[in-house]
N, C-alpha and C positions, 0 to 999 in steps of 0.2 A: 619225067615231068614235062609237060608240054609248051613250046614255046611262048613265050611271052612277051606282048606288046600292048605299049601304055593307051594306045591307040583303042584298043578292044574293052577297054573301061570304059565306063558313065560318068559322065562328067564330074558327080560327086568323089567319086571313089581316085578319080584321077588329081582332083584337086587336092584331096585328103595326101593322096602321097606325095604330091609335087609340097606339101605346106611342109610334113615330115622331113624329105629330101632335103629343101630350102634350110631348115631348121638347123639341119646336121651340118649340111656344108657352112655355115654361118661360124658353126663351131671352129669346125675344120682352118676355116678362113682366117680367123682368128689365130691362131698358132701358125698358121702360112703368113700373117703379117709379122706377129711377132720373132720371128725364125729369118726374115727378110730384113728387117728395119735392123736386128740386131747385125744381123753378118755385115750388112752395107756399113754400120755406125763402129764396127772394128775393123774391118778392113780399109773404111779411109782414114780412123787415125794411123794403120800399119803403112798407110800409103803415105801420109806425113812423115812418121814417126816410124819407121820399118822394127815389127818386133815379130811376126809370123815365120813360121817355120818355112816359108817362101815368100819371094817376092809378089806384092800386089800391083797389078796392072791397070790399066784404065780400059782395056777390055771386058778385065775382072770386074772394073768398080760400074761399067756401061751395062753390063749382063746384070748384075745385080737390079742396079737403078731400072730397067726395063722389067726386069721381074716383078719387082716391089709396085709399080707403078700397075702392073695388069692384076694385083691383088687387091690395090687401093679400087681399081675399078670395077672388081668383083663384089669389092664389099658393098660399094654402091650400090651394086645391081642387084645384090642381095638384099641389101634392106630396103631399096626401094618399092613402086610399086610395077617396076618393068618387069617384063619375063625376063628370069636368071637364064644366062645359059644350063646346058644340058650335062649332066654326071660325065656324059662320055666328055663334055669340053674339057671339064674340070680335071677328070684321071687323064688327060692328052696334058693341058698345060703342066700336072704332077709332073708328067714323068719327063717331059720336055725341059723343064726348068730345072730340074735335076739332075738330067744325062748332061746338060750343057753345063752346070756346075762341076760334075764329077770330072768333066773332061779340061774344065779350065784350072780346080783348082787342085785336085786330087792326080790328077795324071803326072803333075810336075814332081811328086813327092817322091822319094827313092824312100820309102819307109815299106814294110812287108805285110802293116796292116793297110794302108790304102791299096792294095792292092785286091782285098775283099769286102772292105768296107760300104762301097756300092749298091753290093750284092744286098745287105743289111737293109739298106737306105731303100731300095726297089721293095723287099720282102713290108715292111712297113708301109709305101703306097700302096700294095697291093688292099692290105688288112685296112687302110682307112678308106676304099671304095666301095667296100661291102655295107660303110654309112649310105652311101647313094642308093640304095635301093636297086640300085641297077646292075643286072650280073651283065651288061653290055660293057658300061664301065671297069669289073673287075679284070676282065677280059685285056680291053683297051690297056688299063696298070698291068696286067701280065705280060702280056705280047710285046709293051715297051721297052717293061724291066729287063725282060731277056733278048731284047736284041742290043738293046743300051746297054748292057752289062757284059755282053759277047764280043760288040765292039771295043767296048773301056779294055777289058781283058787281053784283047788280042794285040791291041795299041801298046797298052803296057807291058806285059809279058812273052807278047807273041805266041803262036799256035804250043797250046798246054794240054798236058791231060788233067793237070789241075782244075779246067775250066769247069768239067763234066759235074763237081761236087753242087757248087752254088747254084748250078742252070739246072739240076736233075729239082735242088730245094727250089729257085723260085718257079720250075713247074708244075712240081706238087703244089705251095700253095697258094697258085694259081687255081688250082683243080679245086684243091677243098674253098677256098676265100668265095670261087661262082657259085660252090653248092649250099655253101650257107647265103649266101647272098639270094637265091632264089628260094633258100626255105624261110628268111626274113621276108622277105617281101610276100611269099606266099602265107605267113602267119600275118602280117601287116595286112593285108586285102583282108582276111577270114576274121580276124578279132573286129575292126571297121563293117565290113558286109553284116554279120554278128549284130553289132551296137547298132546300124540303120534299122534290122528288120526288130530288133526290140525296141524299135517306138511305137511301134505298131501289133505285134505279136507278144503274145506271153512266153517267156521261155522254153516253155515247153514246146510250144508249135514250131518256137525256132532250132528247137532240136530236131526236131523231125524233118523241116524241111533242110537241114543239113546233111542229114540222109537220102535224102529224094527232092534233087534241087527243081527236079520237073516239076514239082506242085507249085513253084510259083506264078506257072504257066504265062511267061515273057509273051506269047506269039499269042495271047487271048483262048481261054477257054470256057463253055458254058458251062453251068455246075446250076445246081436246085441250093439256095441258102434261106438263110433266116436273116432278114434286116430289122435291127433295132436301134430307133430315132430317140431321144433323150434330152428336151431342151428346158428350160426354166422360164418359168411362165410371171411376166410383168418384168423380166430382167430390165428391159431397156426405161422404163421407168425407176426401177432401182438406181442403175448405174448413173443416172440423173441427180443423184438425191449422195452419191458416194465421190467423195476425191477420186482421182485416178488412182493413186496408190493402193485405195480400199478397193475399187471394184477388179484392181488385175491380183492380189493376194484372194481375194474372195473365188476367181475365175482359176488361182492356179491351186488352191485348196479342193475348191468342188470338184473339178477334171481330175487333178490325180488321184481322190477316192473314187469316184466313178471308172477311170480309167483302172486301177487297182480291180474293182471288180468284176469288171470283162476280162481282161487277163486271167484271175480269177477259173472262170469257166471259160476259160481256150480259147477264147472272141478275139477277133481281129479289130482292132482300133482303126477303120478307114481314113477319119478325118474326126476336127473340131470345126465344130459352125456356130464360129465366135460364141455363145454360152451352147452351144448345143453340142454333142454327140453324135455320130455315125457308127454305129459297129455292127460287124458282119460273123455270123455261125455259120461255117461251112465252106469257106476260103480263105487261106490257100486251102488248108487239110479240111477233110469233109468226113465226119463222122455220124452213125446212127441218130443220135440222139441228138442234135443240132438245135431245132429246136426249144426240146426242153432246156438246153442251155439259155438257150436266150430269154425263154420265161423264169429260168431262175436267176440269171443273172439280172433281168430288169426286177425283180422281186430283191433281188441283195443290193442293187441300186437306191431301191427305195429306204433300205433299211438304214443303209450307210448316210443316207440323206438325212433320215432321223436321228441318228447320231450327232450327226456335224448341226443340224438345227440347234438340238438341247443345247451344244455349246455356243452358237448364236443369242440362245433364250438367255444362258447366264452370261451373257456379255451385254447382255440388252438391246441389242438386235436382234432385226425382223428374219423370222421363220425363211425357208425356200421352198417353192412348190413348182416339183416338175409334170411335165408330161411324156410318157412314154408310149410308141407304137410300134407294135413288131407284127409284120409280114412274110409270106414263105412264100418265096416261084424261083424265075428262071433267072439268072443271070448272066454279064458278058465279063469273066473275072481276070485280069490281066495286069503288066507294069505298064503305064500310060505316060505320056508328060512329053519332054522337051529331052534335048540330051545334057542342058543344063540342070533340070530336075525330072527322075522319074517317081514315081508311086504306085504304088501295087491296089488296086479300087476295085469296085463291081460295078456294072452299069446296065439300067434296063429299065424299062417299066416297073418291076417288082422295088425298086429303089423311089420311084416315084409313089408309090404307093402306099409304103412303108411312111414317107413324108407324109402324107398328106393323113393318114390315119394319126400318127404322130399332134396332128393341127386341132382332130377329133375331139381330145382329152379335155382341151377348150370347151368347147360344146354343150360335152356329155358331164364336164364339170367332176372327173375321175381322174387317176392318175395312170392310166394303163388300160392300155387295150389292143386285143389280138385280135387277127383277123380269121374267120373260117378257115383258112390255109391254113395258116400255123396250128391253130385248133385243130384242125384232121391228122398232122402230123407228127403229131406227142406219141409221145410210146407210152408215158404213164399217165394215170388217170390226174386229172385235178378239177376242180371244183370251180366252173367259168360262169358266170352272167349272161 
């Protein structure tokens, strides 16, 4: 598996897992308050009222109190809106705040289970760092526990062969806790990467470009497509005459039947222009019959349209009438944007043209119309004006 750094993600994808991380450790946080607030709230009545199987000190009660205090301001920083510190802080304070517990309150014990119980207590951070998405982190909780635990050990008992059992377990799994922790976080990327390119791709194409992640083509590629424009004609007059609430249910009704139907026939969903449509036949995946996708898929647009009207008719509202343009040439197809937002487009003349035929439907007082390109480049015969 190749290394990995959060650094080499998109902004999106890096946000998505830092909100995940965030998430978990919140959790985490939570049971590190709880675990802290309690030890501090019996070990100072034991310090009042002495009832512990050792005496408590005010070193004891100082370590606590300082630990509790760097949780409180975790949780802070966790729910607020500052950057949290980083997984690796978090499995560093783990194992910190715990090698110095084990050594303040476990080391004084003459009992034969404190003498492994450590080991325990490490094996357990290791397994809640694999929450951080970070195999840096698991690392950092391994590397600690066994050197914190080789210390505790040698202190307590002095140079053992007994040491060999615990330190062989925490680094096994130390070994398995990184390799799930990097098959989590490599499933975390792949199901998110997934769920972006299905706003825009039908399922299907996003399977395929799963298999062949170069059809995305990141660095710009030129490809021959089909562009079909799809807008509703007199909208801005309608949405005058509708509540807000009517005109954005009307707007997420229409788009996701429309949207359903590009999908549909393996269209790439570019963009929405506000009531309008963009979608592309022929990128990422570029197949034969490209076109006639696009004429049948603006033909299953129009039909879907008549559907959702009749139920307008029996609501007692007004009809919709679109305009459709589709064009065939060259395009510039590529992931474009910001590193805050990228999106996968097409750009060229052929996209200008596509629009501006799309304006046609106006005009010509039709609801559809192809250009000579696209016309030349049907494979099946059909019946044009």
């Amino acid at each position: 598996m190749a290394p990995f750094h959060r650094r080499d993600l998109d902004e999106d994808l890096r946000l998505a897992l830092e909100a995940r991380s965030r998430s978990n450790e919140i959790h985490v946080n939570r049971i590190r308050l709880v675990f802290l607030t309690g030890l501090l709230m019996l070990h100072s009545a034991s310090y009042v009222r002495p009832f512990a199987p050792f005496p408590i000190t005010v070193p004891m009660l100082t370590y606590e109190s300082l630990a509790l205090a760097l949780a409180v301001f975790f949780h802070v920083r966790l729910r607020g809106p500052a950057r949290a510190p980083s997984p690796i802080a978090f499995a560093a304070f783990d194992v910190v705040a715990f090698t110095g517990f084990a050594f303040l309150h476990l080391l004084p014990i003459d009992l034969a289970t404190a003498l492994y119980l450590p080991a325990m207590f490490y094996l357990v951070l290791v397994g809640v760092s694999t929450l951080r998405f970070s195999p840096a982190a698991v690392l950092v909780s391994g590397a600690g526990g066994l050197v914190g635990f080789a210390a505790y050990f040698a202190l307590k008992a002095g140079p053992s062969i007994q040491l060999g059992p615990p330190i062989v377990a925490l680094a096994v799994a130390t070994t398995a806790a990184h390799l799930s922790s990097r098959s989590l976080l490599s499933l975390f990327l792949e199901v998110n990467r997934k769920a972006r390119l299905e706003r825009f791709l039908s399922p299907d194409v996003v399977a395929e470009i799963g298999e062949r992640e170069e059809l995305l083509g990141l660095s710009g590629t030129r490809r021959r497509v089909t562009i079909l424009f799809c807008d509703i004609r007199g909208f801005t007059g309608l949405s005058e005459r509708l509540d807000p609430s009517q005109v954005v249910d009307l707007l997420n009704t229409y788009l996701g039947s429309m949207t359903e139907v590009v999908f549909q026939f393996a269209g790439t969903l570019d963009k929405f222009l506000g009531d309008g449509i963009m979608a592309v036949f022929g990128a990422p995946v570029a197949r034969a019959d490209d076109s006639d996708r696009a004429v049948d898929a603006a033909l299953g647009m129009l039909g879907a349209l008549a559907g959702y009207n009749d139920q307008r008719r029996s609501r007692g509202e007004e009809p919709l009438r679109v305009g459709i343009g589709i064009h065939t040439g060259d395009v510039i197809a590529g992931t474009v944007g910001s590193p805050r937002r990228m999106d996968y487009t097409v750009i060229g003349d052929t996209v200008n043209v596509a629009s501006r035929v799309e304006s046609l439907t106006r005009k010509f007082g039709v609801d559809l119309i192809v250009t000579e390109e696209t016309r030349r480049s049907l494979s099946r015969s059909r019946t044009l004006r």
